[in-house]
N, C-alpha and C positions, 0 to 999 in steps of 0.2 A: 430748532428755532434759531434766528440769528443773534447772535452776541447782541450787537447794536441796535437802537431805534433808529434805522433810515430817515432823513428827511423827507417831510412832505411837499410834493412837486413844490408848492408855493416858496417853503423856505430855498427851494436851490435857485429859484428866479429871485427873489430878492438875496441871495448871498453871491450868486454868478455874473449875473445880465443886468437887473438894475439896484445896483449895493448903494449904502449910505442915504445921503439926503434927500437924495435924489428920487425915489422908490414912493412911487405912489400909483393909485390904484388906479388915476387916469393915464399915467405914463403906459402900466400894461393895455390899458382902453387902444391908447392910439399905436402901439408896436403890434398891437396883435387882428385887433379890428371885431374882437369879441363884443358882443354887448357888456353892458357896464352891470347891468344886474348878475351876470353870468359871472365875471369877474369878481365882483364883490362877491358872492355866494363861495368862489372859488378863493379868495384871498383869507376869506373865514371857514376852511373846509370843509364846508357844509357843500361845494360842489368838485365833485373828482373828475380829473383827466376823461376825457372821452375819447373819441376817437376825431370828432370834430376837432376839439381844443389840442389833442395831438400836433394835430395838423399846422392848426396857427402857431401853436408855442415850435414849428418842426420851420416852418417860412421864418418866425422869429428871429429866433436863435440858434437856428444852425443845429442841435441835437435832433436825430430822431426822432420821429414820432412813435415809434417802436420805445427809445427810450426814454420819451416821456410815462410813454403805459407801463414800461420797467418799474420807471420807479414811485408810479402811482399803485402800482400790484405788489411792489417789497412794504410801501407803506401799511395797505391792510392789510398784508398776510401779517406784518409784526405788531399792527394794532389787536387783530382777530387770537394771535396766539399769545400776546400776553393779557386781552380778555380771560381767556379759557383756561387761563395758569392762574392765573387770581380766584379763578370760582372755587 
């Protein structure tokens, strides 16, 4: 298991790309071109990196869409095994 709880994609866009005051959910609307429900679903992680959203957050911002799914995959794997260590 890893030491750390990785960030979830959401926290490294608003810690990287759009920080401070600035950081709101229409801002990613208009950089990304995702719908807004998608977004929001995704800002409350109730919606994970896809291979779609790869894409947009890969035109974005310049990372990978490889590692976008990087670190939407480090996120569950360290959600799923500190699940299964708590049981």
């Amino acid at each position: 298991m890893m030491i750390h709880n990785p960030p979830h994609p959401v926290e490294v866009i608003e810690d990287a790309y759009l920080p401070g005051d600035k950081w709101k959910q229409e801002n990613l609307v208009n950089v990304t071109g995702v719908a807004p429900e998608v977004i929001s679903q995704f800002m409350q992680k109730k919606h994970k990196v896809t291979h779609e959203l790869a894409m947009a957050f890969e035109k974005a911002f310049g990372l990978s869409a490889d590692g976008w799914m990087k670190l939407q995959a480090d996120y569950d794997l360290w959600q799923q095994n500190a699940a299964n260590y708590e049981s």
